[in-house]
Structures are given as C-alpha cells and as structure tokens.
C-alpha positions in Angstrom: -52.1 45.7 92.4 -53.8 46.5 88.9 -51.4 46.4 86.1 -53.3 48.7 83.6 -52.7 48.2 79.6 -52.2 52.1 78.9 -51.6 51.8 75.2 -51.4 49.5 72.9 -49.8 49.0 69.6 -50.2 46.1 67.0 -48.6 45.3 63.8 -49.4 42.5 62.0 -50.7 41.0 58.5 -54.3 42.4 59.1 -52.5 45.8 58.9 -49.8 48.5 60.3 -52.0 50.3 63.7 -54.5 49.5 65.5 -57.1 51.0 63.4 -56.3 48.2 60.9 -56.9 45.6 63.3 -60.3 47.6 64.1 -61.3 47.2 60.9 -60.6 43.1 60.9 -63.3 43.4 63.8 -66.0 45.8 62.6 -67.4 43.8 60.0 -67.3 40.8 57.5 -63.9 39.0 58.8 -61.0 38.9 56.5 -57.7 37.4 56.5 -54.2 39.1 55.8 -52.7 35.7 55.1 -51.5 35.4 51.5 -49.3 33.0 49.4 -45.9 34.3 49.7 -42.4 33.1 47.7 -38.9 33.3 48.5 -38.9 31.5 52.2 -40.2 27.8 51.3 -36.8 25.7 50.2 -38.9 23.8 47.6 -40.1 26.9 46.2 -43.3 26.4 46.9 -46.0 29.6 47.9 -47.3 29.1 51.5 -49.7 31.0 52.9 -48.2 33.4 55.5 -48.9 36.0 57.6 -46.7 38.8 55.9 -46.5 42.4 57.1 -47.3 43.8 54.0 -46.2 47.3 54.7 -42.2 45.7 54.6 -40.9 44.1 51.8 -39.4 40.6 52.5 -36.1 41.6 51.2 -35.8 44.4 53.3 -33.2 44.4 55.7 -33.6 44.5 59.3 -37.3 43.7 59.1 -37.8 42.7 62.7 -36.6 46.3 63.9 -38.7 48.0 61.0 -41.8 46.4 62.5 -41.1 47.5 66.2 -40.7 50.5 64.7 -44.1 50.7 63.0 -45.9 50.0 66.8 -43.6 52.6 68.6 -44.9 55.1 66.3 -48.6 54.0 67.4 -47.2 55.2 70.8 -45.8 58.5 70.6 -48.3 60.2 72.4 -47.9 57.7 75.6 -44.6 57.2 75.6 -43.9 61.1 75.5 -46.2 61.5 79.1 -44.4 58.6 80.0 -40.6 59.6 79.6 -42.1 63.0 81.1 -42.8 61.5 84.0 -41.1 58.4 85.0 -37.2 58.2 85.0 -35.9 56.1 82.5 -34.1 53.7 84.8 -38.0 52.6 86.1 -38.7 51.9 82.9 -38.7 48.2 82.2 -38.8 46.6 78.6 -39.5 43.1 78.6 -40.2 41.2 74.9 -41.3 37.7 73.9 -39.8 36.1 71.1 -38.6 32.9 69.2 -36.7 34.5 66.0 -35.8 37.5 66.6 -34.3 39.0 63.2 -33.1 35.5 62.1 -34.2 36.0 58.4 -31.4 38.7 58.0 -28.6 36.0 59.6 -29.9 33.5 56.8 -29.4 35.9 53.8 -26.1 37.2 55.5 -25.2 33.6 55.5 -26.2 33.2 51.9 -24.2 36.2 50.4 -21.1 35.0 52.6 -21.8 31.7 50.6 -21.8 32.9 47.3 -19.4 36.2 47.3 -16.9 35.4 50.6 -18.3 38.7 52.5 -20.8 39.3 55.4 -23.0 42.2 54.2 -21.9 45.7 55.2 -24.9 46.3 57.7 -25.1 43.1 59.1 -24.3 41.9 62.6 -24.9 38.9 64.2 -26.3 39.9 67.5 -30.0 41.1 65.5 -30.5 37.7 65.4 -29.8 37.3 69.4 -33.0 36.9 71.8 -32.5 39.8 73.4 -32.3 42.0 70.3 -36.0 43.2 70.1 -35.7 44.4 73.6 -32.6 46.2 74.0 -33.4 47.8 70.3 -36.5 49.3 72.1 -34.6 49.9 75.1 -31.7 51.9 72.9 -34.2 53.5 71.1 -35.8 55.4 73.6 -32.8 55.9 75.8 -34.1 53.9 79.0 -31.8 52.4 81.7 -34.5 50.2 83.5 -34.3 46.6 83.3 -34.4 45.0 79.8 -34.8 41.6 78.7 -36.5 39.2 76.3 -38.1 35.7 76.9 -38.2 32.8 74.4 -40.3 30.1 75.4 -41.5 29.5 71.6 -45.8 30.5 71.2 -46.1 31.9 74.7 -43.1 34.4 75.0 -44.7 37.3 74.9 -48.1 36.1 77.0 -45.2 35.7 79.4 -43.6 38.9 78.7 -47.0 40.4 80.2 -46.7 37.8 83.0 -43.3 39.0 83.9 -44.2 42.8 83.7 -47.0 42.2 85.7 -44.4 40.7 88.3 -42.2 43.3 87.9 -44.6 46.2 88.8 -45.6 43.7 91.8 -42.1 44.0 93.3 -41.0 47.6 92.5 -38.4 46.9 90.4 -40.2 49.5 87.5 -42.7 51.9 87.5 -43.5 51.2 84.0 -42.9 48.3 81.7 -43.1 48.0 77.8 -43.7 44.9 77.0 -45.2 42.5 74.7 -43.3 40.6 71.4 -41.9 40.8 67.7 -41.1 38.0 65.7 -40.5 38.1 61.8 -41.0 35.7 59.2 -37.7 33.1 58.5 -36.7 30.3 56.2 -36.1 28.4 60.0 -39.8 28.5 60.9 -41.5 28.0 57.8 -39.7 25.1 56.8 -39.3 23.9 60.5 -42.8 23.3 61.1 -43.5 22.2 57.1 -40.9 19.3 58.4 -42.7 18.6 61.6 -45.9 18.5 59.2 -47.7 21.2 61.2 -48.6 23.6 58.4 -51.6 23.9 56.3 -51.9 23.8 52.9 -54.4 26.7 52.4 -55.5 28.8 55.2 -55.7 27.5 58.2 -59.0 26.3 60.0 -58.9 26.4 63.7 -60.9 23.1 65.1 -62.1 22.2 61.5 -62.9 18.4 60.9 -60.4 18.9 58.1 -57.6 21.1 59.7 -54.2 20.6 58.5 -51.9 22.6 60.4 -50.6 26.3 60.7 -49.9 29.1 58.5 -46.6 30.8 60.0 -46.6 35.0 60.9 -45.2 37.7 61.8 -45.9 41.0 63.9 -45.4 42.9 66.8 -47.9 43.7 69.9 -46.4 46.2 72.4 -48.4 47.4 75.5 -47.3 50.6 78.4 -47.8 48.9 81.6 -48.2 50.7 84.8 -49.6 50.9 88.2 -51.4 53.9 87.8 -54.1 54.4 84.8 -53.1 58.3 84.2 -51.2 57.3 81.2 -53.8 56.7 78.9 -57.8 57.4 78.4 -58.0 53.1 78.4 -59.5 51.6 81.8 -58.2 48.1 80.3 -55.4 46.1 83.2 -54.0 42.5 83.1 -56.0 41.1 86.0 -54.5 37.2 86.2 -51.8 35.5 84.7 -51.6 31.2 84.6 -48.5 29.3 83.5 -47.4 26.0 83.3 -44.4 23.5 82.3 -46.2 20.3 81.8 -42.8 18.8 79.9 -45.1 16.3 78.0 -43.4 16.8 74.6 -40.9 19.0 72.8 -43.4 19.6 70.2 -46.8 18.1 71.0 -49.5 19.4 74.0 -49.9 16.9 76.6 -53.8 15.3 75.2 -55.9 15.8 78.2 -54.5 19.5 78.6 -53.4 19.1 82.2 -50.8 22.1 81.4 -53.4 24.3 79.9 -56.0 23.1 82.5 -53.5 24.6 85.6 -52.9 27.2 83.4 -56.2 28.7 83.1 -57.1 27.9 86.5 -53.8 30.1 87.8 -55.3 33.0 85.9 -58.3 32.8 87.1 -57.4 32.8 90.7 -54.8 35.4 90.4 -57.8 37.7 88.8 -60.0 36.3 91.6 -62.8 35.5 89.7 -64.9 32.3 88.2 -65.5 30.9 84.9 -68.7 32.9 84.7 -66.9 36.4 84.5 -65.2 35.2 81.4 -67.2 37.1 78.8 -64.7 35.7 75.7 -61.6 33.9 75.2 -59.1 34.2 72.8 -58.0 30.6 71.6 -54.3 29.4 71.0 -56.6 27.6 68.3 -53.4 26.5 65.6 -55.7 24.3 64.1 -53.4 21.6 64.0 -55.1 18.1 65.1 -53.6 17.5 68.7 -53.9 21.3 69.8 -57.3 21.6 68.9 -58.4 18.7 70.6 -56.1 19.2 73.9 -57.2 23.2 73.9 -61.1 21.8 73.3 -61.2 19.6 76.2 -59.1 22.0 78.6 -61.8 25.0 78.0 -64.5 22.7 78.4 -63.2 21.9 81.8 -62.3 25.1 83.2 -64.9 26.9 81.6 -67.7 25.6 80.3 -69.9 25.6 77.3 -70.9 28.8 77.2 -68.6 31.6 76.7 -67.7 32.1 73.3 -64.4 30.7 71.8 -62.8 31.5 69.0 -58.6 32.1 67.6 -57.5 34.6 65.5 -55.0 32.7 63.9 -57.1 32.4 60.5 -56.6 36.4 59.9 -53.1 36.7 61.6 -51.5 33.7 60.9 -49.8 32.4 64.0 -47.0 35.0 65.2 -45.6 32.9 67.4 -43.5 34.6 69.9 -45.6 37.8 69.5 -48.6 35.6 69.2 -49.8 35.8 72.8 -49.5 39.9 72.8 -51.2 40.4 69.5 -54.1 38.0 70.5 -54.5 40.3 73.6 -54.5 43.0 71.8 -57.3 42.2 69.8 -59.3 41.2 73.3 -57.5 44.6 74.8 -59.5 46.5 71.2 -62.8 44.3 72.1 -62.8 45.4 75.8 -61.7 48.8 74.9 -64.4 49.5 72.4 -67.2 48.0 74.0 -66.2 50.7 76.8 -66.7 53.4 74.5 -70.4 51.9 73.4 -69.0 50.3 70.4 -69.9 46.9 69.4 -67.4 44.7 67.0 -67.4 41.1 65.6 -65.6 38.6 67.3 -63.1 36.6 64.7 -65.6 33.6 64.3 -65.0 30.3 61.9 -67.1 29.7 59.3 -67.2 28.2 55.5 -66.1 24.2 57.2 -67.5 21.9 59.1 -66.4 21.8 62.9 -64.8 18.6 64.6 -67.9 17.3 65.7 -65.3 14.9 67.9 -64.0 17.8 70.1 -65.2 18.9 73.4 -68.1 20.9 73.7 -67.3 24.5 74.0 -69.4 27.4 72.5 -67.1 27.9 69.3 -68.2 31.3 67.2 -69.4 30.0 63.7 -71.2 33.3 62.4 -70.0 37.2 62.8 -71.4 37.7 66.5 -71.7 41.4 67.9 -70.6 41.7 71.3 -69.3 43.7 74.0 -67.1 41.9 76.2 -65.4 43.5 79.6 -62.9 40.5 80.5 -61.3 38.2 78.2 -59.2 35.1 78.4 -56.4 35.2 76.0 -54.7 31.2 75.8 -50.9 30.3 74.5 -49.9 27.1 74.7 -45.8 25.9 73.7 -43.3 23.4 72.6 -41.7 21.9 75.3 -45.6 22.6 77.5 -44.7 25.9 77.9 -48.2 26.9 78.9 -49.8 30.6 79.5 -53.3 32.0 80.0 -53.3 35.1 80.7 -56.8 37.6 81.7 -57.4 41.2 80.7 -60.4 43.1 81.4 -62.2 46.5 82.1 -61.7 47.9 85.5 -64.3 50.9 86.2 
C-alpha cells in the first residue's frame, strides 16, 4: 500500500510556509538561527531556532504555530473533510514539549503574585495537546494521539500513520510534529553539555553541540493520491530501541544500522536507489561519529549526506517531519523540473576521523526522487524513515 504525502506544511525558523523553506533551498544557504534572551537561566543569548513570526512572550505559542501550517492546508484539508468522514480521519503528532514554555511562565506568575493566569491550563502542556488541538480544531472524530519518543516522535508519527492506513483504521491521517522552544530544553541540554556555543556545525572537527528549535511539519496522508497535485508517498519506515543510553547513541550505530536497513526493506529497494539523505547530523561529538559510521555501512560513500540542523536548529520532536519536509520539497520540485540546493556544510573543516560518507561541502544542484530522512533518540529511540516520487 502507498501512503502518499498529499500536502505538506512547515513552520519553522527559516520561515512561516513552505515557500520560505523554498527559498532556504533555491540559493546561497542561510540560517534562521539567532541569539535569543529570555529562556537561558544565566541570562546568557543562545543561538536558537525561534519562529520569528511569534513573539516569545506570546501565549500559547505551540498552538499559534500549528496554526500557521493548518492555514498552509486549507485547500487540502477542504477536499478532504469533503470527502472522507471525520471519524476516518486520523491525527497523529510527535512531540517532546508540547506547550511547556506557557506552564513555566504560569508557574512563574503563581510564584510571584499567588494566581495561575486567567487563560492558562495545565493540560497545553500534556503530550497529547498538539494533537487533539488539531483534532478539535477541525472537528474530526477519528483516532487521535501524540507520540513522544524525544528527536524521533514525529518520524514516528509518519511510521504510525503509515500503519494506520495499512490496517483500515483511517482513511486519512494528519500527521507529523510541533514542539516550541522552553526554559526545560534549553537549559536541559546546556546541562548535559550538548549545545553549541555559536551555530552549530554538523560533523565539524570542531563541533560543539546543538542549537535547540522549534516548529511544526504537518503532512495529509492517504491511500489514494487525489488529494493533492504531489506524486510524493512514504515508501519505508525503520525503527529501533537499541536501549544503549538514556542520552548517548550506541557508538557503532547498531540502532541506526537496523534502522535504516528496516526502511529500506519495507520500501523494497537497495542502497543505490537512495538519491539523498537527510542526516539526524546534531553535530554533537558521539552522534556524528555513530550516524557517520552507520551511513557508511548501509549505504555507502556515495550518496550525498548532509543535516539541516544548521538552518533549523534541531526541532526536536518535530525534527523528523520538518527534515522530511524539506526532502518531500526536494523530491517535489525536482518533479516539476526545478532544481534546488541541498543544505551543504561549508566555512569548517570536516572530522577527517569520521567514516567515509559523501558529505555536501559546497551548494550542490540536484534533483532527487527518493530520500532517506534519519532521527535518532535518547533512550536509542531510532527512526529512518523513506519518502520518494511514485510516477
């Protein structure tokens, strides 16, 4: 069974709609990571990748995004309602904050004045919150639910869409992730020393760590592609739980190795069909040397490699939707005989020490019909996941 990617929407620091996120791929790369205040508790200005469309004090920020990608949708979603009955309609979102940012400056003001604010409630910071605010929004009665397993939620939100078209529960699923930017993740991982000091270099001799996201990446999945003018499905989907380490990836990569080879044999095809693939590429040390050595064994030296994580920031429960998105926009584009740049990493010197795989080092024009997207987790909560044009 195809599961074709109708529609897609993407929100992130790069920009608001897709065509933002076009324009990140059309010509000389740029970032949308800035130096932001307000979330560090030493004061300090990381770099982060901020929506900058939404204030940080704005309230509900989590549901203001997911409301920015919706709108990218109206078109679909209207042939959609129109056609499918809103208890097959499925919504399934990958997530690891939710809208936790509003909890901690409801805690705050409880702190300092004795009263919750007025608007507040605790369940926007619940798992399930991005999900059943979609679900409520549109007024569907399928099955609804989120999944939180940290970076590769929402790669497994596709996963378990895919599954659920397989078995008839839906007839359509929207799915994908949202996570927001919170005082818990940016001084989480500044405490695990995972973050970067400037922006981030993916598998840099001199990489430092992370810079922490936000965003949202929401696809229409269905059985059928009438939905949409896109041609683009989720061929193969790989996970793994290799349990090496509540926060660091088991070294040789034998999680990410099974992974990958899941997804390709679920897509039924070989490391040759892979025209690209999308890197987890946090360019901290130990993920950039486990994901290095895990591509070079599954796929070879040859396709190109690169992350996005340098214009995005990493997203982290949306991570694994937004980084298909951006393959989903490659595949899409080169479809309709237009050619973009793939993120590539340039301005430092590579880890000549990593495996040898064919990382992109200069803006490189090309038109690829099946990617490999990679998300790889706390806990080895692994996810490769395969997208590609079907004619």
């Amino acid at each position: 069974m195809n599961a074709w990617l109708n529609d897609l929407a993407l929100v992130s620091a790069l920009g608001a709609d897709t065509s933002a996120h076009l324009d990140a791929l059309s010509g000389e790369q740029r970032s949308g990571l800035a130096q932001v205040a307000g979330l560090d508790n030493e004061g300090m200005t990381p770099y982060l990748g901020q929506v900058a469309n939404l204030p940080l004090d704005s309230s509900g920020r989590n549901n203001a995004m997911i409301d920015l990608a919706l709108a990218q949708l109206t078109n679909t979603l209207d042939k959609l309602r129109s056609r499918v009955a809103a208890h097959r309609i499925a919504v399934i979102i990958g997530t690891s904050t939710a809208d936790i940012y509003d909890g901690e400056r409801a805690r705050a003001q409880q702190a300092r004045h004795g009263s919750w604010p007025k608007h507040y409630h605790y369940h926007q910071q619940s798992l399930d919150a991005p999900a059943q605010y979609i679900s409520n929004k549109l007024a569907l009665e399928g099955p609804c639910y989120s999944i939180s397993t940290a970076c590769s939620s929402s790669s497994k939100a596709l996963s378990s869409a895919k599954a659920m078209l397989q078995a008839g529960l839906a007839d359509a699923v929207i799915c994908g992730g949202a996570d927001s930017l919170c005082q818990l993740t940016v001084n989480g991982f500044k405490a695990l020393a995972s973050t970067s000091a400037g922006i981030c270099q993916p598998f840099a001799q001199q990489r430092d760590g992370i810079n922490i996201g936000e965003g949202v990446g929401l696809f229409i999945m269905t059985r059928s592609a009438d939905f949409g003018s896109a041609r683009c499905a989720l061929l193969g989907c790989g996970s793994s739980s290799d349990a090496y380490h509540m926060s660091a990836p088991e070294p040789q990569g034998k999680g990410a190795i099974a992974a990958m080879h899941q997804a390709l044999a679920e897509a039924a095809l070989t490391a040759t069909d892979i025209d690209y693939i999308n890197a987890h590429g946090t360019a901290t040390v130990k993920n950039d040397a486990m994901e290095a050595r895990a591509i070079a064994d599954v796929i070879g030296a040859q396709t190109p490699v690169s992350s996005s994580k340098h214009l995005t920031g990493h997203t982290l429960g949306a991570a694994g939707a937004i980084e298909a998105g951006l393959c989903w926009l490659l595949i899409e584009q080169q479809r309709l005989g237009k050619t973009l740049t793939l993120p590539y990493h340039s301005g430092y010197a590579l880890d000549a020490s990593l495996a040898t795989i064919n990382l992109v080092q200069q803006p490189t024009r090309e038109r690829p019909k099946t990617c490999m997207s990679n998300s790889f987790a706390f806990g080895g909560n692994n996810a490769s996941i395969i997208i590609g044009e079907i004619a």
